[in-house]
Structure formats: C-alpha cells, structure tokens
N, C-alpha and C positions, 0 to 999 in steps of 0.2 A: 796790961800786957804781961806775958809769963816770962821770968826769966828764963834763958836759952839752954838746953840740956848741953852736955857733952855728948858727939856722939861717936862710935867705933867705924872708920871708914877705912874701905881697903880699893886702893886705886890699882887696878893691872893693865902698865901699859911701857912699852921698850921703848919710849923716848923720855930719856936722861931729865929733858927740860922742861915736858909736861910736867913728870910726876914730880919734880922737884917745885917745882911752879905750886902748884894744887898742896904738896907735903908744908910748904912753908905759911901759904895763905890760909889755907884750915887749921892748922897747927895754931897760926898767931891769931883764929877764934876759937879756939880751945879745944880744938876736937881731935882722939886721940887718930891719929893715922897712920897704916901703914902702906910701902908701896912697894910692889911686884912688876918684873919686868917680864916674868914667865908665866902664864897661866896655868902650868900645871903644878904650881906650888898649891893649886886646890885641892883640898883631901878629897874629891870628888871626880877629880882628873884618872886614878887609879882605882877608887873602888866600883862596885855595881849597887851603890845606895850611900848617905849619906852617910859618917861617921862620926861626925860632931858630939862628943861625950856630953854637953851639957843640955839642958832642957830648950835653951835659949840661942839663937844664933849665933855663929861666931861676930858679925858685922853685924852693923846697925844699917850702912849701905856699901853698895859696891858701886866703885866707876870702874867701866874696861873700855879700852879701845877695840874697836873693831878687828884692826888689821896687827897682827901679834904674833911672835913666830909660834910654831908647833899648834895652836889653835888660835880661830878668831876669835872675838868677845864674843860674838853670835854666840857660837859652837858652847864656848865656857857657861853661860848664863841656860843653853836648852840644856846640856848635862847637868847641870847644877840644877835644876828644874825638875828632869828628869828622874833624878837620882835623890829629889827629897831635902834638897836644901831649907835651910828654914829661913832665909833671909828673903822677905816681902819682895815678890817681882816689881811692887811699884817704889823698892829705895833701890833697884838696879838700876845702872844711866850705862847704855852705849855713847863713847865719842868716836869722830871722825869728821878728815875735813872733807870726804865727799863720801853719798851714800847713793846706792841704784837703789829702785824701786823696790827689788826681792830683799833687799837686806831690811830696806824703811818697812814693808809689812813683814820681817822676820821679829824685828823688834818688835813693832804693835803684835803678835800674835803670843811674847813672852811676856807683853803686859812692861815692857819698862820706856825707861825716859831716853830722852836722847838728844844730845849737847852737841850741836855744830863747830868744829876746830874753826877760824880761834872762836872760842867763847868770853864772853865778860866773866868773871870772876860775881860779877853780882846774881847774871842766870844761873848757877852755880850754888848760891848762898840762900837764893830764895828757892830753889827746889830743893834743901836742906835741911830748909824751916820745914816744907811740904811734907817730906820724910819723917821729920820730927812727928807730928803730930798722927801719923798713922803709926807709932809704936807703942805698946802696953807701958804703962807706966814702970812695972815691976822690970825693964830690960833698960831701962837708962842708967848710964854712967852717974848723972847726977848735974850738978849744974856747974855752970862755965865760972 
C-alpha cells in the first residue's frame, strides 16, 4: 500500500459550515486546502484563457457547489474548461443537496464527480484517493 500524497485542494462554496467542515477534516489528513465563498476569485472568472504562470495546475482538485452567488459551480468548472484550466475534469466534484436532470448531465458532460449534500466524509476521502492516483508524480505535494 503507498503512502498517501499531500494533495492542493480548493473548495468554492458560501456556506460557512460546509467549507469549514471539509477545511478541518482534509486538513487533519494532511491535505493542504483552501476555501472560497466566491467563485470568481478564479483567475479564469476575468480572463479569455487560462493565466496560471506555472506549468502545473494550481489545485490538485476542486470541490464547488453548485448553487453560489455571481456564478454556479456548473458555470465555474465549463469556464475553467473552456478557458484551459489545467486541473483534470475528473479531480473536479460538483456538490448539492438536490440536482435536476440538466444540471446531472451538465456535470457528466464536464467529465467531473458529484457528492450529494449531506455527504459522508468517507465518499469524500475515497474519491480523493481516486484523484490521487490520476496525478503525474512530478505535481505532488509529497507525502502526508
């Protein structure tokens, strides 16, 4: 069994209790994480292509919620899609506690994962692992 990488996760979602929830339990597996209540703190929100200076993503994955003022996760993850993000569609996770059909084949058509409110903390940790192991070796943190 391989020891566990560290990985860079960035949750964008405007409830206080989620992201503090998710900030504490990744956190206290070692993964560094940051969280956002606005989606347009993405450098991709403002430009017409991705701006990212380094070769390598900023995040290892993203969670967003669906429903978020100024734009939905949808919306954030096909811009960031769009515009050349380098972060793997399949370490993106939509949450929500209810989805219509257009949003569930929005998701599948961005290629990412999707976590039903409430979720267990452990569906969470083993689509984590899942993420882990589709990264290049040379973009890990390192280990836990």
């Amino acid at each position: 069994m391989s020891t566990p990488t560290r990985l860079r996760i960035f949750i964008f979602d405007d409830d206080p209790a989620i992201t503090h929830l998710l900030h504490i339990m990744l956190s206290y597996k070692g993964h560094y994480v940051l969280t956002f209540a606005n989606p347009r703190v993405c450098p991709v929100y403002n430009k017409t292509a991705c701006t990212c200076p380094q070769e390598l993503p900023c995040a290892d994955v993203i969670i967003a919620d669906i429903m978020m003022p100024h734009m939905s996760g949808i919306d954030m993850l096909r811009l960031q899609q769009e515009r050349g993000c380098k972060i793997l569609a399949a370490n993106k996770a939509l949450m929500s506690a209810s989805i219509s059909k257009e949003m569930q084949q929005a998701a599948t058509d961005l290629g990412c994962h999707f976590l039903k409110k409430p979720f267990r903390i452990n569906e969470v940790l083993d689509w984590l692992e899942e993420c882990e192991q589709r990264l290049p070796a040379q973009s890990r943190l390192g280990e836990v």
